[in-house]
Structure formats: C-alpha cells, structure tokens
MARLUMBA-290713 format. One record per atom (N, C-alpha, C): residue number from 1; residue in one letter; atom name; z negated, x, y negated. Coordinates in Angstrom, 1 decimal. Atoms other than C-alpha are relative to their C-alpha. Example, Ala and Ser with C-alpha at 12.3 -4.5 7.8 and 13.67 -1.06 7.14 Angstrom:
<pts>
@i 1; aa A; at N; zz 0.0; xx 0.9; yy 1.2
@i 1; aa A; at CA; zz -7.8; xx 12.3; yy 4.5
@i 1; aa A; at C; zz 0.0; xx 0.9; yy -1.2
@i 2; aa S; at N; zz 0.0; xx -0.9; yy 1.1
@i 2; aa S; at CA; zz -7.1; xx 13.7; yy 1.1
@i 2; aa S; at C; zz -0.8; xx -0.8; yy -1.1
</pts>
This chain:
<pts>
@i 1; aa X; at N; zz 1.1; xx -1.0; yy 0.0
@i 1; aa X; at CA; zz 20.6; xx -14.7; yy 43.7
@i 1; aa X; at C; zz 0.0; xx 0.7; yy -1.3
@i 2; aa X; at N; zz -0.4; xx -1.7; yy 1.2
@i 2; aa X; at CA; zz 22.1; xx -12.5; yy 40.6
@i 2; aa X; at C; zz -0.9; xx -1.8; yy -1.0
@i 3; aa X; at N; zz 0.5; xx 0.9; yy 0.8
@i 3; aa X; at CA; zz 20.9; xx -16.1; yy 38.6
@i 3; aa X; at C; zz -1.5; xx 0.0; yy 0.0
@i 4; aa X; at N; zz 0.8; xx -0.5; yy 0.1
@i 4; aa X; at CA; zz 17.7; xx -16.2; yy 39.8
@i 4; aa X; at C; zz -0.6; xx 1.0; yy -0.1
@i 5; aa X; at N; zz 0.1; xx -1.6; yy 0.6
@i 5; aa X; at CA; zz 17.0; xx -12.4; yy 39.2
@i 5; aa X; at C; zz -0.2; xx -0.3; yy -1.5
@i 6; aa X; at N; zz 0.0; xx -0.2; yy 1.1
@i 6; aa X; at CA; zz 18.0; xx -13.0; yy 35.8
@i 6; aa X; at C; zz -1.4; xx -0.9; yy -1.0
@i 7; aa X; at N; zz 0.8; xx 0.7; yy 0.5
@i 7; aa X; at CA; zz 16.0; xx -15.5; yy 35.0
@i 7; aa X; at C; zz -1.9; xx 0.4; yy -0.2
@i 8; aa X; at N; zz 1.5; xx -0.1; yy -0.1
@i 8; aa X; at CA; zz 12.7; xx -13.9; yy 36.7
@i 8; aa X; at C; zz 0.1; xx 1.5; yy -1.1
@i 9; aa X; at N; zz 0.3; xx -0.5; yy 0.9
@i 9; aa X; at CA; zz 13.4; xx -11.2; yy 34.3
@i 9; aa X; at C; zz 0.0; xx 0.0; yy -1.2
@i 10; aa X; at N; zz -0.1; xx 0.7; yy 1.1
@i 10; aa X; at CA; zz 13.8; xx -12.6; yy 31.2
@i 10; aa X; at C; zz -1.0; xx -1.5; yy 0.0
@i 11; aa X; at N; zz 0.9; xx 1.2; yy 0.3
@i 11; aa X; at CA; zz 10.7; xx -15.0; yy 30.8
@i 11; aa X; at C; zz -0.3; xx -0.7; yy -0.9
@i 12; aa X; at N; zz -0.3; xx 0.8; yy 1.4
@i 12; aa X; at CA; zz 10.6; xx -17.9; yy 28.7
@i 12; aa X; at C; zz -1.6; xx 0.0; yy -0.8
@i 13; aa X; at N; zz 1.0; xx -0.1; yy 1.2
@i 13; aa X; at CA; zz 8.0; xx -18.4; yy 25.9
@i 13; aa X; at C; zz -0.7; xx -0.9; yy 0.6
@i 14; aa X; at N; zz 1.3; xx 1.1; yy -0.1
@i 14; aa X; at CA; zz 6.4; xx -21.2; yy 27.2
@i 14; aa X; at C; zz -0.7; xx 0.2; yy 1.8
@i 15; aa X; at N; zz 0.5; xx -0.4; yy -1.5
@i 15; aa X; at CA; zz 5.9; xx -19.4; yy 30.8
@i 15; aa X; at C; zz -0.8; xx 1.3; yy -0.7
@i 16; aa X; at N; zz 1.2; xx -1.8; yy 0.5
@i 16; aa X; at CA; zz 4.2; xx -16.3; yy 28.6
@i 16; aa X; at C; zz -1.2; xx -0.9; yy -0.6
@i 17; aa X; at N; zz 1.1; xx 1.2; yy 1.2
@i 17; aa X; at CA; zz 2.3; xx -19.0; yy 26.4
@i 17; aa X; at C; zz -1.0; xx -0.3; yy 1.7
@i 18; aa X; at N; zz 0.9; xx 0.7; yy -1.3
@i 18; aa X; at CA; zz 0.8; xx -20.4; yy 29.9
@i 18; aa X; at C; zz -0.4; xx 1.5; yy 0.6
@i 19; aa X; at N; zz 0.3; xx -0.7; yy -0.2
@i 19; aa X; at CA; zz 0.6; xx -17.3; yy 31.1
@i 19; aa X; at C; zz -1.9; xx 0.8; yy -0.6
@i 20; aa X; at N; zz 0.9; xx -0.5; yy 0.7
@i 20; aa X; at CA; zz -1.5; xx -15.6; yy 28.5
@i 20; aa X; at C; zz -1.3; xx -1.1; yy -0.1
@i 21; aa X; at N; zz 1.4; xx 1.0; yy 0.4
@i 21; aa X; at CA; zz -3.6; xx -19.3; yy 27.9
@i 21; aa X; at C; zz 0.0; xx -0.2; yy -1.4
@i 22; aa X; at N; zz 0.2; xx 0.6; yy 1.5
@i 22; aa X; at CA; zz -2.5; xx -20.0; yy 24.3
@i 22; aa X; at C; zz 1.2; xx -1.0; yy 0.0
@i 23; aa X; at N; zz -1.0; xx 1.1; yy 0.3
@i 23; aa X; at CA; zz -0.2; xx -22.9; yy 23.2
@i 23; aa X; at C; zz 1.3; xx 0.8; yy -0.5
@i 24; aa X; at N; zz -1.7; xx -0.4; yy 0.4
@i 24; aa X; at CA; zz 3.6; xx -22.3; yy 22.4
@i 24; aa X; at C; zz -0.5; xx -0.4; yy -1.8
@i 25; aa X; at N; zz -0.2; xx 0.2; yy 1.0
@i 25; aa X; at CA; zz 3.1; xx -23.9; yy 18.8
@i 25; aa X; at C; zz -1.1; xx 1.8; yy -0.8
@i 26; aa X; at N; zz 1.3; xx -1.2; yy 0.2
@i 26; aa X; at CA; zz -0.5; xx -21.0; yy 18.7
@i 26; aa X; at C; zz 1.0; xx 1.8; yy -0.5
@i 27; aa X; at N; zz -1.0; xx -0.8; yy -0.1
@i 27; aa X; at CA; zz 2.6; xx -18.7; yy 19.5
@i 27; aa X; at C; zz 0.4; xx 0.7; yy -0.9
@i 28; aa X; at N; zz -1.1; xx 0.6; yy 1.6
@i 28; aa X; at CA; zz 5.1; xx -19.5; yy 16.4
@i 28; aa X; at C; zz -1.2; xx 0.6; yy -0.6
@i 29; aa X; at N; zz 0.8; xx -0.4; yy 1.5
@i 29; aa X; at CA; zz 2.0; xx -19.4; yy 14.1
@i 29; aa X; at C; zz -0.5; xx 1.6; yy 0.0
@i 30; aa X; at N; zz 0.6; xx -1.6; yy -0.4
@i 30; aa X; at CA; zz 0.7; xx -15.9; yy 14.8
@i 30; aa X; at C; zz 1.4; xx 0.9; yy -0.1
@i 31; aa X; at N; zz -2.0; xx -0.7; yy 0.2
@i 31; aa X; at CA; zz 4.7; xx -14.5; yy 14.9
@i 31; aa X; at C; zz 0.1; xx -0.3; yy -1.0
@i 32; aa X; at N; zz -0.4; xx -0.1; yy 1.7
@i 32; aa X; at CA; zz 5.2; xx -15.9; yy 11.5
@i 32; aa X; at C; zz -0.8; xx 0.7; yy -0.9
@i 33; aa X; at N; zz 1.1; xx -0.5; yy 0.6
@i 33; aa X; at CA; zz 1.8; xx -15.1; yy 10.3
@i 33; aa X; at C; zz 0.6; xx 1.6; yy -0.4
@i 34; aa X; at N; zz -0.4; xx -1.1; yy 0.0
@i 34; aa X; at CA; zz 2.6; xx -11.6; yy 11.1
@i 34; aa X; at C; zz 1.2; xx 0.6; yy -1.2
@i 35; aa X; at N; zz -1.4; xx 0.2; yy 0.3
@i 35; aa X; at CA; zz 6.2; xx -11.7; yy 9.7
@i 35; aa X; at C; zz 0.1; xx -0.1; yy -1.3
@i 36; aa X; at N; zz 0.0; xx 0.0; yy 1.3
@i 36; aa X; at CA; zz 5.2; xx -13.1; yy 6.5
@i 36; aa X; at C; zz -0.9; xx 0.8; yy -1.1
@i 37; aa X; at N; zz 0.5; xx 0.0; yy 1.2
@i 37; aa X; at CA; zz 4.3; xx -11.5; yy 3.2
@i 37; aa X; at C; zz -0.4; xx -1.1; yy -1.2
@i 38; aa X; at N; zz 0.7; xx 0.8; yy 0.8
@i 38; aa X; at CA; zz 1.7; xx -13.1; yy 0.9
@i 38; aa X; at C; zz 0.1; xx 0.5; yy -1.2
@i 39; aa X; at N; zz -0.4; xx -0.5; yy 1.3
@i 39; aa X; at CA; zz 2.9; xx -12.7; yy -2.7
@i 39; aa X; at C; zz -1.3; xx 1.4; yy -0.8
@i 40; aa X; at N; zz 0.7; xx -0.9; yy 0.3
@i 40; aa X; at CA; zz -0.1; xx -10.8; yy -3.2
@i 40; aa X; at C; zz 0.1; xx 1.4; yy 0.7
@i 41; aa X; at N; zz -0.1; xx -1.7; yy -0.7
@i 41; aa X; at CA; zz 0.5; xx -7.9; yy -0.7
@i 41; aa X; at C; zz 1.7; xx 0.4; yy -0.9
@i 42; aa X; at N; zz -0.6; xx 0.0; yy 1.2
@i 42; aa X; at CA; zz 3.6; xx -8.2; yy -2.5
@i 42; aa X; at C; zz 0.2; xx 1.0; yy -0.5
@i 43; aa X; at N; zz 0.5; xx -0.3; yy 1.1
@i 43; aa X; at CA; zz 2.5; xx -7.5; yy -5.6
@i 43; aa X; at C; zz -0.7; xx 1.6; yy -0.2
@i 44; aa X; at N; zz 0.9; xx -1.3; yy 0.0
@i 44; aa X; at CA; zz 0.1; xx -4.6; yy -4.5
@i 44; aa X; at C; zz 1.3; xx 0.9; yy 0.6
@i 45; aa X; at N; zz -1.2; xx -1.0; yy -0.3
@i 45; aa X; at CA; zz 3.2; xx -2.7; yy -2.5
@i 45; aa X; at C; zz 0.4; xx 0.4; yy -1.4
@i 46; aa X; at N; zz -1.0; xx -0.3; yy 1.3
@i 46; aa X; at CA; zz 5.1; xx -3.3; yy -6.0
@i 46; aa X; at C; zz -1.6; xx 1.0; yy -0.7
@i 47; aa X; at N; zz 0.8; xx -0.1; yy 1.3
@i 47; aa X; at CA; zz 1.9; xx -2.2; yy -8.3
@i 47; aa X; at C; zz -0.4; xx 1.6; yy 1.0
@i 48; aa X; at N; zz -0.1; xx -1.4; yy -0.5
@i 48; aa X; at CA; zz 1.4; xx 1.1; yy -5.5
@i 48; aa X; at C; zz 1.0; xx 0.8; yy -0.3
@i 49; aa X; at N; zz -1.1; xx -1.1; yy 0.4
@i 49; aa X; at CA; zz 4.7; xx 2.2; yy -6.0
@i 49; aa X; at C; zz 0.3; xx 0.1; yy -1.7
@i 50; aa X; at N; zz 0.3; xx -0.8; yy 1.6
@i 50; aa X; at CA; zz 4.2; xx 2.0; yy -9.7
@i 50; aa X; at C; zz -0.4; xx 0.6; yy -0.3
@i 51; aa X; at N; zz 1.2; xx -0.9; yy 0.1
@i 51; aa X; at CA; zz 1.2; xx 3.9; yy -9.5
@i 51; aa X; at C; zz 0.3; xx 1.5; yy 0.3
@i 52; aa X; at N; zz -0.9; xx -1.0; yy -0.8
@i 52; aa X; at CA; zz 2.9; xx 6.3; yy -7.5
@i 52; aa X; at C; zz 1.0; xx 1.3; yy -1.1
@i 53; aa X; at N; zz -0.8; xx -0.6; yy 0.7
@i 53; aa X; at CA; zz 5.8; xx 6.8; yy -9.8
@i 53; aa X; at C; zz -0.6; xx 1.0; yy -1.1
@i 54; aa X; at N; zz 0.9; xx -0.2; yy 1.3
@i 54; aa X; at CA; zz 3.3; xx 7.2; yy -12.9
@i 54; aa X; at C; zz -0.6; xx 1.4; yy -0.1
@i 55; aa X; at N; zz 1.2; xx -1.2; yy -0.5
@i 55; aa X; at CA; zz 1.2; xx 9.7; yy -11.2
@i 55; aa X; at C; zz 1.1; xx 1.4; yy 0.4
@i 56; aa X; at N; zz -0.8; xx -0.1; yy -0.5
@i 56; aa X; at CA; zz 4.2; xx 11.2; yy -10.0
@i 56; aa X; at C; zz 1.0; xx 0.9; yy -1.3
@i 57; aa X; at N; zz -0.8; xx -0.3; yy 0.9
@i 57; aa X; at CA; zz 5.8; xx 11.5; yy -13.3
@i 57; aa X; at C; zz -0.9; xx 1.3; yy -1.0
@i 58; aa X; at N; zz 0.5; xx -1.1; yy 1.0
@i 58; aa X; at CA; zz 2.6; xx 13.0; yy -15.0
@i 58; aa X; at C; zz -0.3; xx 1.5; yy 0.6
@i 59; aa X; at N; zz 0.4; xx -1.2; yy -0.4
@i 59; aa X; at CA; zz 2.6; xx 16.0; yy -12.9
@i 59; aa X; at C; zz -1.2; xx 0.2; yy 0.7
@i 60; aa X; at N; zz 1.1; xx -0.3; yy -0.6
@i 60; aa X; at CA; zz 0.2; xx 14.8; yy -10.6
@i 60; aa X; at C; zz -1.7; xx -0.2; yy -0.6
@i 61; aa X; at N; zz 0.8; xx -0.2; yy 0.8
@i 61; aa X; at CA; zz -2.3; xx 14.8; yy -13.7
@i 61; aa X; at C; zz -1.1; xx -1.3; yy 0.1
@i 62; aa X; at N; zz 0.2; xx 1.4; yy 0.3
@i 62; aa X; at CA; zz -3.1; xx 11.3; yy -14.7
@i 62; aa X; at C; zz -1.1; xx -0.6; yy 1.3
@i 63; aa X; at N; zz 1.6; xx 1.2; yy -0.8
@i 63; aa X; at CA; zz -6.5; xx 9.0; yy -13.2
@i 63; aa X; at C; zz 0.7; xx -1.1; yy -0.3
@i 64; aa X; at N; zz -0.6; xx 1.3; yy -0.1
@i 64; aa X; at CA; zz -6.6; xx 5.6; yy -12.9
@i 64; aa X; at C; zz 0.1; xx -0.5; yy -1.4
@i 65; aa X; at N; zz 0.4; xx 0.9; yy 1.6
@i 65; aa X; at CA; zz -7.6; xx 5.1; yy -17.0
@i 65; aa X; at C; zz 1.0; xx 0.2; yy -0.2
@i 66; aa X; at N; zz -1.7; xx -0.9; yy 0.4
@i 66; aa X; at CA; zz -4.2; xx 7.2; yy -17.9
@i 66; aa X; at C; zz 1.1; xx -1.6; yy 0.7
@i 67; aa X; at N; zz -1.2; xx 1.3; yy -0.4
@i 67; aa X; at CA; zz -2.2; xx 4.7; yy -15.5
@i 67; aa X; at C; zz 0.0; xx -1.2; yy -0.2
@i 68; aa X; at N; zz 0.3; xx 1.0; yy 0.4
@i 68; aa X; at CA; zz -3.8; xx 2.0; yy -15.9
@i 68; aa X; at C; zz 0.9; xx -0.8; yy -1.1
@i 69; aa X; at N; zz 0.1; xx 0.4; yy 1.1
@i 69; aa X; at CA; zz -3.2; xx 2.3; yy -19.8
@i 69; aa X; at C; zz 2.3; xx -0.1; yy 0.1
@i 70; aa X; at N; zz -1.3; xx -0.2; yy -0.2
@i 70; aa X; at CA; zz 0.7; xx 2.9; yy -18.6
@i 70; aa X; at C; zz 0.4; xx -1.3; yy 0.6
@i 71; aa X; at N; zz -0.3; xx 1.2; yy -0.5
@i 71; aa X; at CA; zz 0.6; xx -0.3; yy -16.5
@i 71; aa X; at C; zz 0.1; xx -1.2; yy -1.0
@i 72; aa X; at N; zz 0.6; xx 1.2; yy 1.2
@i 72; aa X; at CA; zz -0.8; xx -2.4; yy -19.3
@i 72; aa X; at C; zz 1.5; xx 0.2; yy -0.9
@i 73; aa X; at N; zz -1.3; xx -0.2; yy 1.1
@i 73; aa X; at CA; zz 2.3; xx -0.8; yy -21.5
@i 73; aa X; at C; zz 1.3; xx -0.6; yy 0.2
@i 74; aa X; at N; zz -1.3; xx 0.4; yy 0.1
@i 74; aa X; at CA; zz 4.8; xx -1.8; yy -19.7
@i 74; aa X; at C; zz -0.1; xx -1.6; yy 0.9
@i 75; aa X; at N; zz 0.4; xx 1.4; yy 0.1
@i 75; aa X; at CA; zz 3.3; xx -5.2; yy -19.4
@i 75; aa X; at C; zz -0.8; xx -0.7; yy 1.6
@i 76; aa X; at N; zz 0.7; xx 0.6; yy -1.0
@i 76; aa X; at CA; zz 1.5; xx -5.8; yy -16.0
@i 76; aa X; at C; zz -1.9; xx 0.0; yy -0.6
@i 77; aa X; at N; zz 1.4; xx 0.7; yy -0.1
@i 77; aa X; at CA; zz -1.9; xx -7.5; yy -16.1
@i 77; aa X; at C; zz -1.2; xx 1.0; yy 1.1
@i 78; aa X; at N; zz 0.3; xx 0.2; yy -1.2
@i 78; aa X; at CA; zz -4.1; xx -5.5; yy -13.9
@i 78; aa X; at C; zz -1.8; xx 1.2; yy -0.6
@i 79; aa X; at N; zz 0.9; xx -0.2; yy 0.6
@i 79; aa X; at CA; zz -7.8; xx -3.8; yy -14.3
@i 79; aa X; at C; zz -0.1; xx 1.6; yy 0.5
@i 80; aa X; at N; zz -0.4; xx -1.4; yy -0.3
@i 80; aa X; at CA; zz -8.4; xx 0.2; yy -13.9
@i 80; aa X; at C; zz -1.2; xx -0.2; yy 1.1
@i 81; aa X; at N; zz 0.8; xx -0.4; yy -1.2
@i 81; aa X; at CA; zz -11.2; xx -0.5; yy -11.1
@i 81; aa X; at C; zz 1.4; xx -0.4; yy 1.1
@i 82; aa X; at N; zz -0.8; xx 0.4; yy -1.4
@i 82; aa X; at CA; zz -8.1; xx -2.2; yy -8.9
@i 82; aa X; at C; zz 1.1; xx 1.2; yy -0.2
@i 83; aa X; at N; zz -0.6; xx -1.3; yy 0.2
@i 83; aa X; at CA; zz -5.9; xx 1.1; yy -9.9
@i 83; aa X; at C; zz -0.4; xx 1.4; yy 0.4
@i 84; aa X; at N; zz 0.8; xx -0.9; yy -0.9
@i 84; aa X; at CA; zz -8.6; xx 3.2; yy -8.5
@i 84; aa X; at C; zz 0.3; xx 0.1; yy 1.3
@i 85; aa X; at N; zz 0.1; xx 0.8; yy -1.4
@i 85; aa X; at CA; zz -8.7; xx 1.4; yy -5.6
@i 85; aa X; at C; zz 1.3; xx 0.3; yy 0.7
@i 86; aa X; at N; zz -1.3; xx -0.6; yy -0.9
@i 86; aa X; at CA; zz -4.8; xx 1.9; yy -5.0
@i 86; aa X; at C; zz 0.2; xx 1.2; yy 0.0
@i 87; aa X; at N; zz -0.3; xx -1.5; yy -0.3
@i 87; aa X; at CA; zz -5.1; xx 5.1; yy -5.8
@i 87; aa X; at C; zz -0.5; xx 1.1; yy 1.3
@i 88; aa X; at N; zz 0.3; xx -0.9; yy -1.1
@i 88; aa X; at CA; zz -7.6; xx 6.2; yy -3.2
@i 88; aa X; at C; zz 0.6; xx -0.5; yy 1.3
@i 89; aa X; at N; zz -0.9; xx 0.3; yy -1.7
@i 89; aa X; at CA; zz -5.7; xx 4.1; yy -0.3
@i 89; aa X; at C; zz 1.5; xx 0.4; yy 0.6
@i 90; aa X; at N; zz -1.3; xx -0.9; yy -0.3
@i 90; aa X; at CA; zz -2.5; xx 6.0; yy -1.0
@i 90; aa X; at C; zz -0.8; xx 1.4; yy 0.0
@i 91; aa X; at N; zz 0.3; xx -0.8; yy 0.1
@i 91; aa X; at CA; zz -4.8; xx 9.1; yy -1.4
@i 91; aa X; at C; zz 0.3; xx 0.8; yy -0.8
@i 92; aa X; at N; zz 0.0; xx -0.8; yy 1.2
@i 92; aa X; at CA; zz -4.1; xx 10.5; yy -4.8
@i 92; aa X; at C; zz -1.1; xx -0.1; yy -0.9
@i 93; aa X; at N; zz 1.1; xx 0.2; yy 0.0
@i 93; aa X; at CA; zz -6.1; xx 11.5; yy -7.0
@i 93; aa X; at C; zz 0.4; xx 0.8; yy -1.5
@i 94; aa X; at N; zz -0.2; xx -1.1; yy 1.4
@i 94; aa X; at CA; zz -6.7; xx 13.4; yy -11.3
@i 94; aa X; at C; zz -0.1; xx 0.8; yy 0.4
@i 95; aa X; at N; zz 0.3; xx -1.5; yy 0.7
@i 95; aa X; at CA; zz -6.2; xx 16.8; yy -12.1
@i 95; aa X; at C; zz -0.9; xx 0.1; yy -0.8
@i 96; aa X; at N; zz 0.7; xx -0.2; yy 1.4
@i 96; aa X; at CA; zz -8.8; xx 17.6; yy -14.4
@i 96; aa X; at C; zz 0.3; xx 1.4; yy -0.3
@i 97; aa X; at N; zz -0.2; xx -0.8; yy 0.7
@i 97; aa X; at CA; zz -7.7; xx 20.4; yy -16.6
@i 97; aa X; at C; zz -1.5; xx 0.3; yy 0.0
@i 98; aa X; at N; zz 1.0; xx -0.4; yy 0.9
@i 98; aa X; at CA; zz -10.5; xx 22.7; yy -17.6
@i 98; aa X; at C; zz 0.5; xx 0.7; yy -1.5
@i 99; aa X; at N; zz 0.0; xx -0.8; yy 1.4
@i 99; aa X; at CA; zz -10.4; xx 24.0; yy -21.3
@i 99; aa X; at C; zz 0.2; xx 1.4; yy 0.3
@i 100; aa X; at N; zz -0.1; xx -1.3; yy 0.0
@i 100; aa X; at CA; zz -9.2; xx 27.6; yy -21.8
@i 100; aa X; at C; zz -1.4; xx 0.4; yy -0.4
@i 101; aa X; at N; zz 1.0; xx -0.8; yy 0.5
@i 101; aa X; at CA; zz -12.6; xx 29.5; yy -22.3
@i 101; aa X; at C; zz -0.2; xx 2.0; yy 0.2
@i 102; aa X; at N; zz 0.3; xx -1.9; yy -0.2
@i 102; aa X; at CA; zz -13.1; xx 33.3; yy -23.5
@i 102; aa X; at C; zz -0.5; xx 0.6; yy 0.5
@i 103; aa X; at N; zz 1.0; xx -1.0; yy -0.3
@i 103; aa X; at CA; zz -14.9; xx 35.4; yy -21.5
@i 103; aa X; at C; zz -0.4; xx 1.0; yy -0.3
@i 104; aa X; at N; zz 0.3; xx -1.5; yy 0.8
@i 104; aa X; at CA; zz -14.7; xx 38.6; yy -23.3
@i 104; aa X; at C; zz 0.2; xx -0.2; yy -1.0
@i 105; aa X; at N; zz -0.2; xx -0.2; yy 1.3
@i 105; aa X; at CA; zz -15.1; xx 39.3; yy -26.5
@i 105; aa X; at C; zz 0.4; xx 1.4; yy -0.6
@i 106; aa X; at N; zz 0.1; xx -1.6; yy 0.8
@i 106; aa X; at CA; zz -13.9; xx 42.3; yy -28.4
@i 106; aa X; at C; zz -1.0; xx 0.3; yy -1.3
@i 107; aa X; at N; zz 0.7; xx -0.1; yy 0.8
@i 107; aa X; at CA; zz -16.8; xx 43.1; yy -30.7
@i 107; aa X; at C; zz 0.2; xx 0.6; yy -1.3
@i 108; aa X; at N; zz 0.2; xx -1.0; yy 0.7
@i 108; aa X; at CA; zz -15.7; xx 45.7; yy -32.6
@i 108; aa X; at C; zz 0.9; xx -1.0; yy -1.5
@i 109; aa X; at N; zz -0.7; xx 0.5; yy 1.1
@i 109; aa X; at CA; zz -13.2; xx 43.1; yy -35.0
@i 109; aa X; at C; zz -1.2; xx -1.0; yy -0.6
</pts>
C-alpha cells in the first residue's frame, strides 16, 4: 500500500506529458529552452551591468552619449541608440545640470 501511495504521489513525466496532451520529447525542449541562455541575452545582462556601473560611477550624471563613448573606450562594439534602450529598461536616466545663472545684479559697481 505505502508503494503504491508513493508512486500515486510522485507522477512520472510521461503520465504529466499525457496528461497535459504534449509529447515527453515537447517536454525536454521547452525545459531547456527555458534553462538556456542565448549568448546574446548574455551579452546584454554583461553590457546592463556595465551601464549600470558607468552611470553609477558618474554620480548618476552621464546619458547614453557619455556611456556609450565609455563603452566604446574600453573596447566593446555597441551603438548609443542600444544604450538608450538599456538604459530605460533598467530605468535610469541623465542629470542635466543647468548652468549657474545670475539673477540679481548689483548695479551700483
């Protein structure tokens, strides 16, 4: 009895596969799928957390031209519209400084 029990609770893959109505092999591919990274996602994790650092380092300051021109420096290939792009899917974003401007004048000098 304790055998069968065990078994009806622990269901095998090709009793869920029938179950559900997909193939065992359909299974596999969709679990790997998952599982695996494509050099290119990769690549963009690595090139976010560069961006990250950069943005990170300039006090928050720096756009995508500034990093971009930082990426290019230290040798990656990449264009400042796809630097944008990681920038607003992590959600950062430039500072723009405005210029100190005078508002008062002392006339009398």
């Amino acid at each position: 009895m304790d055998v069968q029990h065990a078994l009806e609770s622990h269901p095998s893959i090709n009793g869920m596969c029938d179950y559900v109505g997909i193939s065992r092999s359909g299974y596999y591919q969709r679990e790997n799928r998952h599982n695996h990274q494509s050099p290119r996602k990769l690549r963009k994790k690595f090139i976010q957390g560069e961006i990250k650092a950069i943005w990170i380092k300039s006090l928050c300051i720096y756009g995508a031209g500034k990093i971009t021109q930082e990426l290019r420096s230290k040798g990656y290939k990449i264009a400042e519209r796809t630097v944008g792009k990681y920038m607003r899917e992590l959600g950062i974003h430039a500072v723009y400084l405005t210029p100190w401007t005078t508002t008062t004048r002392n006339l009398e000098l």
